[in-house]
C-alpha positions in Angstrom: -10.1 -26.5 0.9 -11.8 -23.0 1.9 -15.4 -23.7 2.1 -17.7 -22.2 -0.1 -19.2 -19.6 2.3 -15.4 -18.7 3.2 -15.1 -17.8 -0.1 -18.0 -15.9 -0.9 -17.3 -13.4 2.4 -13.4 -13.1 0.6 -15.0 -11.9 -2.5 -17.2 -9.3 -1.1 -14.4 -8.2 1.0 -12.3 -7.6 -2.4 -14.9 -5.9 -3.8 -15.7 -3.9 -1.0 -11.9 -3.6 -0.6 -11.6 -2.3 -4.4 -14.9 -0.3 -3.9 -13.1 2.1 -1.1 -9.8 2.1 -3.5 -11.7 3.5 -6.3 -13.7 5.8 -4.2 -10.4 7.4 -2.9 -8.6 7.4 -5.9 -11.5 9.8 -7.5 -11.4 12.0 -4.3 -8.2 12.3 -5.0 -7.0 11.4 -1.4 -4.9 8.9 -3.2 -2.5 8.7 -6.0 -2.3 5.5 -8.6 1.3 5.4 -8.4 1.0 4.7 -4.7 -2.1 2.5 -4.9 -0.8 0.1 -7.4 0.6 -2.1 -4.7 -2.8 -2.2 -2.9 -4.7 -3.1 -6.3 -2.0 -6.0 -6.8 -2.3 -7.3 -3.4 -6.3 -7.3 -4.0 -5.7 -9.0 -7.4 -3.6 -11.5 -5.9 -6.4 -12.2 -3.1 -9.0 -12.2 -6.3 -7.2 -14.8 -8.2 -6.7 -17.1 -4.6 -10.0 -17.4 -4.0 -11.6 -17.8 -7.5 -8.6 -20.7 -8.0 -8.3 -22.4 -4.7 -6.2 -25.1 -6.5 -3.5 -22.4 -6.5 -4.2 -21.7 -3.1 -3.7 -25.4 -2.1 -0.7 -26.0 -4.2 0.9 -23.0 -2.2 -0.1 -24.3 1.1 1.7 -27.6 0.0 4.9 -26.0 -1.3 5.0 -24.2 2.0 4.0 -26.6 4.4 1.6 -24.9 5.9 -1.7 -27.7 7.0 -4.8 -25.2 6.5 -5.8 -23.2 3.3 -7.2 -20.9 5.8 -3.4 -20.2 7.3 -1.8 -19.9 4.1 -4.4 -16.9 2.9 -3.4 -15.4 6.5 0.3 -15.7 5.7 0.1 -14.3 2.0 -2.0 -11.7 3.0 0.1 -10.7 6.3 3.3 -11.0 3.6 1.4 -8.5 1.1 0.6 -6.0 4.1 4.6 -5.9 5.1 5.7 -5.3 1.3 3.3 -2.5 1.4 4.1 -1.0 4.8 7.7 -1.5 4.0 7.3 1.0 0.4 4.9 3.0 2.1 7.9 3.7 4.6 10.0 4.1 1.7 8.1 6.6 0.3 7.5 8.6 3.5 11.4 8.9 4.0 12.3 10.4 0.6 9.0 12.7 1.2 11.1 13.6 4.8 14.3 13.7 3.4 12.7 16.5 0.5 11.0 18.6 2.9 14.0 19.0 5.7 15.6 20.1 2.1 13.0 22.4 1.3 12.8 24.1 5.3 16.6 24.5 4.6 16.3 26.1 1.0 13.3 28.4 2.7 15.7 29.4 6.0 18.5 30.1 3.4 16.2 32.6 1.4 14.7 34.0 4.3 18.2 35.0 5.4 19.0 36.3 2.0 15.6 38.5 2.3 16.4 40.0 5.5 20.0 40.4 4.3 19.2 42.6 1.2 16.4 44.2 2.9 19.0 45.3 5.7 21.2 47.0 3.1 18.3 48.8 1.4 17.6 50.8 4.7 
């Protein structure tokens, strides 16, 4: 079972965690269509440590021996989904700008082109 000051530091993490979410989303450094992963990964870290009998029934199903371990695990398992959509996301955003450099060069070229025959 976590102990109790274990869980109290996990808590103000999360809110510290969802404090620094917040503050970026109204900067507007960060978009809530790309942040809802990191508020469900915080929720799911809420709910763990406010239940810790879900916590241990996980750690059994897994067979994992500390409580301690299994938070670790969940958590490192949360962190890959996100890097794994966040590198998702940054390929599409790749794919869409080498599209957009070759729509540019292409009007460039059509520029110089008609400005040629104008002379």
């Amino acid at each position: 079972m976590l102990s109790t000051s274990l869980r109290v530091a996990i808590l103000i993490g999360i809110i510290v965690y969802y404090f620094i979410l917040i503050m970026l989303l109204r900067q507007k450094r960060l978009t809530l269509k790309y942040t809802l992963l990191w508020l469900f990964s915080g929720l799911m870290m809420l709910i763990l440590s406010v239940f810790p009998q879900l916590l241990n029934g996980i750690t059994r199903l897994l067979g994992i021996q500390l409580q301690s371990n299994a938070l670790f695990a969940i958590l490192f398992f949360c962190t890959m989904i996100i890097l794994m959509s966040l590198t998702s996301i940054i390929s599409k955003q790749n794919e869409a700008i080498k599209q957009l450099v070759q729509y540019t060069a292409l009007l460039e070229k059509r520029v110089r082109e008609i400005e040629s025959c104008g002379d």
